[in-house]
TORTORKE-476583 format. One record per residue (C-alpha): x, y, z; residue in three letters. Coordinates in pm, 1 decimal. Example, Ala and Ser with C-alpha at 12.3 -4.5 7.8 and 13.67 -1.06 7.14 Angstrom:
REM residues 2
        xx        yy        zz  residu
    1230.0    -450.0     780.0     ALA
    1367.0    -106.0     714.0     SER
This chain:
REM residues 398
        xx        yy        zz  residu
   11280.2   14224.8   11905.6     UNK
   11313.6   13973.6   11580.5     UNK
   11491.8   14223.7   11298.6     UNK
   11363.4   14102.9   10950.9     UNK
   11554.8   13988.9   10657.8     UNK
   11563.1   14194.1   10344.2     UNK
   11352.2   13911.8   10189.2     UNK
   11122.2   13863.4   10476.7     UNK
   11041.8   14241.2   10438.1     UNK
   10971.9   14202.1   10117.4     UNK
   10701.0   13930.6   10173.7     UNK
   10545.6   14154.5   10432.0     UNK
   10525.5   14434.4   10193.2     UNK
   10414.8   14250.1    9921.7     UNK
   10123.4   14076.3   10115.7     UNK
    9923.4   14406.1   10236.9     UNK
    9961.8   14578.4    9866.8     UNK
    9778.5   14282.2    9693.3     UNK
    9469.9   14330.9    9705.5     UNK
    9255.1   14148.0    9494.3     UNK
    9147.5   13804.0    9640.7     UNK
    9410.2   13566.8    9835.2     UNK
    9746.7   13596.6    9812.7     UNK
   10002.0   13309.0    9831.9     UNK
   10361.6   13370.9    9964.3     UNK
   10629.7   13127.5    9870.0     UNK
   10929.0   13078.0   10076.6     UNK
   11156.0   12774.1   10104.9     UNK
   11169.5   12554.7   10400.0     UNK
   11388.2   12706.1   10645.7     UNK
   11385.5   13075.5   10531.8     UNK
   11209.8   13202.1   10886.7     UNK
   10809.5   13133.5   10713.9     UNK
   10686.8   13191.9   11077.9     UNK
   10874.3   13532.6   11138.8     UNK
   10684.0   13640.4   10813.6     UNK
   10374.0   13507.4   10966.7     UNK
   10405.0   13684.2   11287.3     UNK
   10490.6   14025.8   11124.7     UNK
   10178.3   13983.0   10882.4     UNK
   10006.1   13901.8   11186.7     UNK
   10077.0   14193.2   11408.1     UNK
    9999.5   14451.1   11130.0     UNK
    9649.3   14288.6   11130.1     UNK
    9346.7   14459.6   11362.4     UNK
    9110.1   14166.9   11463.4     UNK
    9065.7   13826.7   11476.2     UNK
    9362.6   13628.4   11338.2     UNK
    9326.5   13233.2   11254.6     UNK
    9606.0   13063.3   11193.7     UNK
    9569.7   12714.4   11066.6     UNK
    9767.5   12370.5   10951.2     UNK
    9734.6   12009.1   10950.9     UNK
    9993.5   11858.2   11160.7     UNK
   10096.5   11907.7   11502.9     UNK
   10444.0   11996.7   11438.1     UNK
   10335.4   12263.1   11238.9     UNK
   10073.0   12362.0   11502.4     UNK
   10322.9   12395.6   11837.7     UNK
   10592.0   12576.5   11621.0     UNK
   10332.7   12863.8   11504.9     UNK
   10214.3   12881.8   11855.2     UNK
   10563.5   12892.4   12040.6     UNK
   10705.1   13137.9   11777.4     UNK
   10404.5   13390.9   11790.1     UNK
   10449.0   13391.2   12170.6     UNK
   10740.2   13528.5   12124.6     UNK
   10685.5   13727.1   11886.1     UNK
   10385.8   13927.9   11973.8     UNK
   10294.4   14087.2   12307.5     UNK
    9963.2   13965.4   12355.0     UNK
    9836.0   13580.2   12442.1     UNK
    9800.3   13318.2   12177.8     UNK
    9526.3   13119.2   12148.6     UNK
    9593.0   12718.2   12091.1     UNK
    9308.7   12493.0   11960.2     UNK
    9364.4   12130.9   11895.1     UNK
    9175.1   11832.2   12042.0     UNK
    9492.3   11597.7   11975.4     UNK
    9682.9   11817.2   12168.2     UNK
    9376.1   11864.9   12465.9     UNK
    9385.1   12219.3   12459.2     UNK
    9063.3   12459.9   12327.4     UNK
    9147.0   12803.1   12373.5     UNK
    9080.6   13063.3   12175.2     UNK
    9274.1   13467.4   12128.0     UNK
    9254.0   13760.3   11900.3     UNK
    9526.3   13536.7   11741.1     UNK
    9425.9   13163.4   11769.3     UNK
    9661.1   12917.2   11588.4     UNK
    9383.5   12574.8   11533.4     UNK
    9419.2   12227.4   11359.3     UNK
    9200.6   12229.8   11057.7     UNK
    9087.3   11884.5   11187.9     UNK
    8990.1   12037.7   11531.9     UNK
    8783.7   12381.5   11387.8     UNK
    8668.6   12292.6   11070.7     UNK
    8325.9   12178.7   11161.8     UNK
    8254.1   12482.7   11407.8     UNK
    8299.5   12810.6   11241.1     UNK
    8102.3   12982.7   11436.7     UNK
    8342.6   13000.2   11720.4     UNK
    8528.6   13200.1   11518.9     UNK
    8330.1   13446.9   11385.7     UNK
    8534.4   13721.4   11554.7     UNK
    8800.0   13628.4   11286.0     UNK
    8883.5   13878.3   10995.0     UNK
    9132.0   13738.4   10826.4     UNK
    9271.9   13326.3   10841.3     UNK
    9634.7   13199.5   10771.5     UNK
    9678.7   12895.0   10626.6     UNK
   10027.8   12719.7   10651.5     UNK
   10128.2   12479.3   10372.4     UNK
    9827.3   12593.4   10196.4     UNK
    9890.6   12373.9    9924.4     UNK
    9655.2   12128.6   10078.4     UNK
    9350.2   12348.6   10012.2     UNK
    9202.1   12210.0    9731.1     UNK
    8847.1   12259.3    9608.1     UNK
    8692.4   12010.1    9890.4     UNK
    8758.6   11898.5   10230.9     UNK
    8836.5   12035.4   10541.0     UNK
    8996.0   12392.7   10456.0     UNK
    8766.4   12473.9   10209.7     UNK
    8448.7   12386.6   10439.5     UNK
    8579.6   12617.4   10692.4     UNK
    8703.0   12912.0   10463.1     UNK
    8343.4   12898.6   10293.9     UNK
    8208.0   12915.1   10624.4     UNK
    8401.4   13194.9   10757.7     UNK
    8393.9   13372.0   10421.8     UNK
    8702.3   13640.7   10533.9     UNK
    9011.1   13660.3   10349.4     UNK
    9273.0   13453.6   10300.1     UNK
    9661.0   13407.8   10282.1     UNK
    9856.1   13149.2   10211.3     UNK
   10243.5   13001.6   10304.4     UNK
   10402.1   12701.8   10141.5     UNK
   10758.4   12616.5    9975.2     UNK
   10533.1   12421.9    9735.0     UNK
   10260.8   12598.8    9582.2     UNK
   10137.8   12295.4    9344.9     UNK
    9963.9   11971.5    9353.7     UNK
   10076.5   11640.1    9181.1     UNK
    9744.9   11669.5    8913.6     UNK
    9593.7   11975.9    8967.6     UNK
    9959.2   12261.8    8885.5     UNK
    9945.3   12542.7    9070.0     UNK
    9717.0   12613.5    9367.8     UNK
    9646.6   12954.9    9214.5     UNK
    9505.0   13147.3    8887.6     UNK
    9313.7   12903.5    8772.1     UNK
    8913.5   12995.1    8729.7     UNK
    8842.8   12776.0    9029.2     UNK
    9138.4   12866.7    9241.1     UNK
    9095.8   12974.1    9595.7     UNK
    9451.7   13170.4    9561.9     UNK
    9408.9   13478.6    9329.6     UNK
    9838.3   13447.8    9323.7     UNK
   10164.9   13488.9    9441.4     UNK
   10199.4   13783.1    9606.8     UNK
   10612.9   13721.0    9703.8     UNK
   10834.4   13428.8    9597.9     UNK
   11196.6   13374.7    9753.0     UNK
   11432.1   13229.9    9508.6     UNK
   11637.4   12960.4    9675.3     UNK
   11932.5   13022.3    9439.3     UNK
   11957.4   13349.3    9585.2     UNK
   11896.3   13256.6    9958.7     UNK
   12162.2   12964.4    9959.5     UNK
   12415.1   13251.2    9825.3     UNK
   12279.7   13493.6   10097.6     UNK
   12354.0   13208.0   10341.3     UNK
   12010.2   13164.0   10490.6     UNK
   11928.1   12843.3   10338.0     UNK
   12176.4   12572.1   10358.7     UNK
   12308.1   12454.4   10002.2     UNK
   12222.1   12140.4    9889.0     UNK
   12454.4   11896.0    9685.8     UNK
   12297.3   11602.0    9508.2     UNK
   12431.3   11246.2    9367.0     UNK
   12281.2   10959.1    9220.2     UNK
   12362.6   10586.4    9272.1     UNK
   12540.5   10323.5    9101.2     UNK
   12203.2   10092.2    9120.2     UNK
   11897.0   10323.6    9180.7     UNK
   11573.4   10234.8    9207.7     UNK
   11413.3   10168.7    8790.3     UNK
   11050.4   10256.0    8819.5     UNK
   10988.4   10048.7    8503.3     UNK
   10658.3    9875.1    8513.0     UNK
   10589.2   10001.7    8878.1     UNK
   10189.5   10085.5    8818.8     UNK
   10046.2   10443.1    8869.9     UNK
    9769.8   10520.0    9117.0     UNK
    9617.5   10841.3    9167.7     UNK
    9898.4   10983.9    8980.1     UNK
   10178.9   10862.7    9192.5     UNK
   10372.7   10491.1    9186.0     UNK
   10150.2   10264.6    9352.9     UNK
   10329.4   10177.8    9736.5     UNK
   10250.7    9827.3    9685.8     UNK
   10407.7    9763.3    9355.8     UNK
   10702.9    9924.5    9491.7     UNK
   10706.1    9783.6    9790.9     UNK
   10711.5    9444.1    9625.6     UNK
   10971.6    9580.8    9369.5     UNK
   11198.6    9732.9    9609.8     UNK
   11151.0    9566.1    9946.0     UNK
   11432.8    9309.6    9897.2     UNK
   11692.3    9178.4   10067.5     UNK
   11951.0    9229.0    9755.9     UNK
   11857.0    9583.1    9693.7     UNK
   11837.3    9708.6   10050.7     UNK
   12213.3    9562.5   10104.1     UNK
   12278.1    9697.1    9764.2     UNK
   12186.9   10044.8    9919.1     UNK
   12377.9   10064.2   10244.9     UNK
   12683.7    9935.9   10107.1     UNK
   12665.1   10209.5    9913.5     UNK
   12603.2   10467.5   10232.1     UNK
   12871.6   10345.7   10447.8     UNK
   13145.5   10496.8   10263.5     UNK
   12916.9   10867.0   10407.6     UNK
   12870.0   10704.1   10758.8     UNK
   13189.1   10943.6   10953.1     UNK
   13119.9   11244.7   10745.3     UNK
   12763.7   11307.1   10793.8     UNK
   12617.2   11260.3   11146.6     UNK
   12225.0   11310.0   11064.8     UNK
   12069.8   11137.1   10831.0     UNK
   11728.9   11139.2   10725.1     UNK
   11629.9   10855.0   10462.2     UNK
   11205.2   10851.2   10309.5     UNK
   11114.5   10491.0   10284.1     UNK
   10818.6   10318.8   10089.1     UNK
   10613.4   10190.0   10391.7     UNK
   10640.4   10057.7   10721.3     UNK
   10828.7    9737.0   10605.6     UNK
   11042.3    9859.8   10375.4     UNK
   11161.2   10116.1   10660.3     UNK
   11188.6    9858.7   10935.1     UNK
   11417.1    9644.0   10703.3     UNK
   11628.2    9925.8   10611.3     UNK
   11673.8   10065.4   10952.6     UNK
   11765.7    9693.7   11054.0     UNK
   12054.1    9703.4   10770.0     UNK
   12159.5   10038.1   10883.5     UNK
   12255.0    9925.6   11264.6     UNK
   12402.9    9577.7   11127.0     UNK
   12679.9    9788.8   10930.7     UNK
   12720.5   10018.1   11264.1     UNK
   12507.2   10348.0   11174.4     UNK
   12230.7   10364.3   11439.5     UNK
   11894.4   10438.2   11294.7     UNK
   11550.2   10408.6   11407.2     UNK
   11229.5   10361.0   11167.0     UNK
   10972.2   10629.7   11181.9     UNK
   10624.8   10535.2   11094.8     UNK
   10231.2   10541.4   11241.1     UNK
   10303.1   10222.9   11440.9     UNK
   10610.4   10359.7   11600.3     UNK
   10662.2   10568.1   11927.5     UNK
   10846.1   10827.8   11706.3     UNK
   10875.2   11100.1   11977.6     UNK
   11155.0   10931.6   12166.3     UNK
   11361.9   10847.4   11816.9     UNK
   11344.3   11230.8   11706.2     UNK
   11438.9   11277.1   12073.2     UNK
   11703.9   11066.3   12055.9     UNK
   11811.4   11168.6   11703.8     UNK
   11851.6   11530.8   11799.9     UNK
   12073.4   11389.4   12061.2     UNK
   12266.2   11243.9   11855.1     UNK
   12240.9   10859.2   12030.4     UNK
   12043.7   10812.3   11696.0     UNK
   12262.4   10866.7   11324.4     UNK
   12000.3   10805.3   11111.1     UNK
   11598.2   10803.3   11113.9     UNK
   11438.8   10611.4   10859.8     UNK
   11020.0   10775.4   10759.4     UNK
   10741.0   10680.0   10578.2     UNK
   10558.7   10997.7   10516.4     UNK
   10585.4   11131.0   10890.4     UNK
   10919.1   11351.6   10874.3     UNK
   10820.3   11484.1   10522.2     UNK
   10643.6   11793.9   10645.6     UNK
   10689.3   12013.7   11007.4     UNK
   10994.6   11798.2   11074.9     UNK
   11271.6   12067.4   11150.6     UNK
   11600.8   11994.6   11271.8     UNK
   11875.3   12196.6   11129.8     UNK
   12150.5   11950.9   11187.7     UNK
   12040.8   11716.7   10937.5     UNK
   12366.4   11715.7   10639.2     UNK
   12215.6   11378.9   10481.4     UNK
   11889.3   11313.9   10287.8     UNK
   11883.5   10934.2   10134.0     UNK
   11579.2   10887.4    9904.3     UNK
   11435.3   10591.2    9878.5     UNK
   11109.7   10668.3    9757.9     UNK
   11016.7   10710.0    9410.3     UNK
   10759.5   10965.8    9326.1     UNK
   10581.9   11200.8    9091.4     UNK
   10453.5   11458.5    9302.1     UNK
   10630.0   11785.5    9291.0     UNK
   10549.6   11845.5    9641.9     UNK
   10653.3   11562.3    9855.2     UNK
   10936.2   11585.8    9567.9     UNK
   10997.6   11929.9    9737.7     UNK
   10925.2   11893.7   10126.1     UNK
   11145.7   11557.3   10173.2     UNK
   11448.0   11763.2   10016.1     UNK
   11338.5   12080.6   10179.1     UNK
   11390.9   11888.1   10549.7     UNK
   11810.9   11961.3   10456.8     UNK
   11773.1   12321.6   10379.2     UNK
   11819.3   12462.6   10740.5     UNK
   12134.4   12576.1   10867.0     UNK
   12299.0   12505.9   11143.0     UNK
   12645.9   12623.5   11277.1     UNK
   12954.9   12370.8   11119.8     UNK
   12720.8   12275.2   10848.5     UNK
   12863.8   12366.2   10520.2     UNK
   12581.4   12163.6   10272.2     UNK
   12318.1   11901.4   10285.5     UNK
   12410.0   11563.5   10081.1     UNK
   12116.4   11432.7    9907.9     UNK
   12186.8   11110.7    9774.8     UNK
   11895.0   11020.8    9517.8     UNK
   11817.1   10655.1    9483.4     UNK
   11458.9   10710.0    9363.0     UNK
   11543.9   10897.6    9070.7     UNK
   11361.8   11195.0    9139.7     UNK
   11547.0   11461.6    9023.1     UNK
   11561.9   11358.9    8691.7     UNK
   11218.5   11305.7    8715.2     UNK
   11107.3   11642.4    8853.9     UNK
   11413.0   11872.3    8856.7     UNK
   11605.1   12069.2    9112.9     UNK
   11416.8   12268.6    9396.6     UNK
   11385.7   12599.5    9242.3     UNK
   11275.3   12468.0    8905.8     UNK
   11055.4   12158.7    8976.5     UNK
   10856.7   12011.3    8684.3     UNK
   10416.6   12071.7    8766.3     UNK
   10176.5   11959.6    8591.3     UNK
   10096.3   12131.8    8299.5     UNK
   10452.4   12304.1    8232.6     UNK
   10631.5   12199.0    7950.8     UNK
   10885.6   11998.2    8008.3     UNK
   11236.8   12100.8    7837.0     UNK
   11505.6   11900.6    7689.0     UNK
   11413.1   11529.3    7553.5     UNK
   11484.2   11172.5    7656.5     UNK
   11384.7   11002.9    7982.2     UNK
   11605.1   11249.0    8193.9     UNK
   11520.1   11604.7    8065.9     UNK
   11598.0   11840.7    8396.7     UNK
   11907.3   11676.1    8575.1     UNK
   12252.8   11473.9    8483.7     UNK
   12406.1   11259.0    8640.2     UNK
   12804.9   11200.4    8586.0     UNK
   12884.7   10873.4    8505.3     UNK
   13208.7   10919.4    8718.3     UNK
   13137.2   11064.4    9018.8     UNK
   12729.9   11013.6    9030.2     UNK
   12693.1   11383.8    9105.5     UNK
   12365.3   11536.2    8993.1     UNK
   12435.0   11838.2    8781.4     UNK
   12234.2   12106.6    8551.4     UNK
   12238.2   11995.5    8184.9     UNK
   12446.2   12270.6    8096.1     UNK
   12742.0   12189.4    8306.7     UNK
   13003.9   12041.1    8092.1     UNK
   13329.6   11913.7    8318.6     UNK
   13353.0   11932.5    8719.1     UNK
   13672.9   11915.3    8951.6     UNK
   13802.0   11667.1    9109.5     UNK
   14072.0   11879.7    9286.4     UNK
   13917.2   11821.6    9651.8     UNK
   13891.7   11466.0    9623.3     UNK
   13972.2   11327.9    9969.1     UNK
   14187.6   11024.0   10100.1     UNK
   13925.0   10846.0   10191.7     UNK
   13692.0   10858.6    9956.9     UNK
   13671.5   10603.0    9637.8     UNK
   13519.3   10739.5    9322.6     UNK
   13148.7   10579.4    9408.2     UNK
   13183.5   10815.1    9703.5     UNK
   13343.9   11134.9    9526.6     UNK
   13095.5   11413.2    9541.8     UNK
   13256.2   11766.0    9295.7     UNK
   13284.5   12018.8    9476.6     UNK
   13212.7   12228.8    9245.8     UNK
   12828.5   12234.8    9343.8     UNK
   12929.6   12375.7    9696.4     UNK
   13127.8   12681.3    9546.2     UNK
């Protein structure tokens, strides 16, 4: 029997006394969101659907629920070739969405990283359909244009029924802490065009995707390459990964790129292993990618979306056993674009503090990324090895 968290409680407890409209439950990656699930899940009489978009996502739900609840789970994807369905079915959204009425034993539907619902599309098709109640589970509750996926006129999600600080988890020790630092040459967005609200992946790509900068960037990683045994870096696009993970092997950390074109199953494979150091994405590991072990995010993406702002640093947050921290090294400049984790800048909030640069510093010395309102850090635990384009303070880990 699984024995809850105080904060996992909590989120149970909160979800069954709101009860006006759909409630959304925030809780960082990595803070047991499918233990919550099941519990919420086997307090509910009749049909459960449980649903998300990728098939990561999809197999975790299933496998944890299995062994969570003492009755059979239902499974229905097409990409997957199964189509069965339970009290408790857990269903891609791009498998069900066009045939409610196989579901019309369902009462009440899950939706995992329900920040994809928007007003159109898939989700919202089927939820119209079903017309049952909803909840909803992300560590992002936003959209790049829209702010928050709740309490707005049009909102499917009435609001946030429970919301897990991460500040208060990393002290708790169920999420790992996360230590960030910049770069002596980053990645200037100046000039890169906007589409859609985002930096256009072709400008950037033709900005960034350069022989000079890519070297530039590893010769700044190498100095990290003993210390920290799984990295994860977010690329651009396919190119821009390829020629990265290329520079990665040719100064001895073996990486793999992970795209649409690759066979990604046997690098993550191999990566967990540990024949692989480093696994370079373009928007595949960003969400349902879960491997504790990884102490190293590298980002080389640029962006303005608070959510894949959130997700690509949320793949650190798990912890494993010898795993003190996750190093973030920012390249992109996102922090200071959007802020930490459990303050990122939506659309619509005011933003606080002026200049270019108004959530995050970075010292000039050591490149860490600190609050605004830290004024000196240590430099007491400075290693042998390291130079000072390598020191990290250690002050963020205490």
């Amino acid at each position: 029997m699984i024995t809850l968290r105080p904060y996992q409680k909590e989120a149970v407890q909160a979800h069954f006394k709101f009860l006006i409209g759909n409630p959304v439950i925030v809780l960082p990656t990595g803070s047991g969101k499918t233990i919550v699930l099941g519990e919420i899940v086997s307090n509910i009489k009749g049909g459960v659907l449980i649903l998300s978009h990728v098939k990561e996502i999809l197999t975790q739900n299933y496998e944890s629920l299995n062994k969570m609840l003492d009755e059979p789970i239902g499974l229905y994807s097409a990409g997957l070739n199964i189509k069965h369905i339970e009290r408790v079915t857990v269903a891609s959204i791009h498998s069900v969405y066009k045939i409610p009425e196989l579901f019309s034993h369902v009462k009440h539907v899950i939706v995992d990283e329900c920040h994809l619902i928007s007003n159109t599309g898939m989700y919202r098709s089927l939820l119209t359909a079903l017309n049952v109640t909803c909840t909803g589970l992300t560590a992002s509750p936003f959209r790049m244009l829209g702010g928050y996926i709740y309490g707005q006129p049009d909102s499917f999600f009435k609001g946030v029924c429970y919301s897990a600080e991460i500040g208060e988890l990393q002290k708790q020790g169920f999420i790992s802490k996360i230590q960030l630092i910049g770069a002596q040459e980053g990645l200037d967005t100046t000039g890169v065009k906007i589409t859609g609200g985002d930096f256009n992946s072709k400008d950037m790509s033709l900005k960034y995707d350069r022989t000079a900068i890519t070297e530039k960037i590893v010769k700044q990683l190498l100095p990290y390459k003993n210390e920290y045994k799984h990295w994860l870096l977010f690329a651009i696009d396919i190119a821009h990964a390829e020629n990265i993970a290329e520079a990665l092997n040719n100064i001895g950390v073996t990486a793999e790129a992970v795209h649409s074109k690759s066979p990604r199953d046997k690098a993550i494979q191999d990566f967990k292993k540990g024949d692989i150091q480093a696994l370079v994405n373009v928007n595949i590991l960003t969400t349902g990618f879960d491997y504790p072990k990884i102490d190293f995010i590298i980002l080389l993406r640029p962006t303005k979306s608070p959510v894949l702002h959130v997700q690509m640093v949320g793949r650190g947050l798990r912890i494993a056993p010898g795993k003190s921290h996750c190093l973030v090294k920012d390249f992109a400049g996102n922090f200071a674009r959007l802020g930490p984790l459990e303050d990122v800048y939506v659309a619509g909030k005011k933003k606080r503090g002026k200049g270019p640069n108004p959530f995050m510093k970075e010292c000039p010395t050591c490149l860490a990324i600190v609050h605004p309102s830290i004024k000196a850090v240590s430099y007491t635990h400075l290693r042998a090895h390291e130079t000072p384009e390598h020191l990290v303070c250690r002050l963020l880990l205490e």
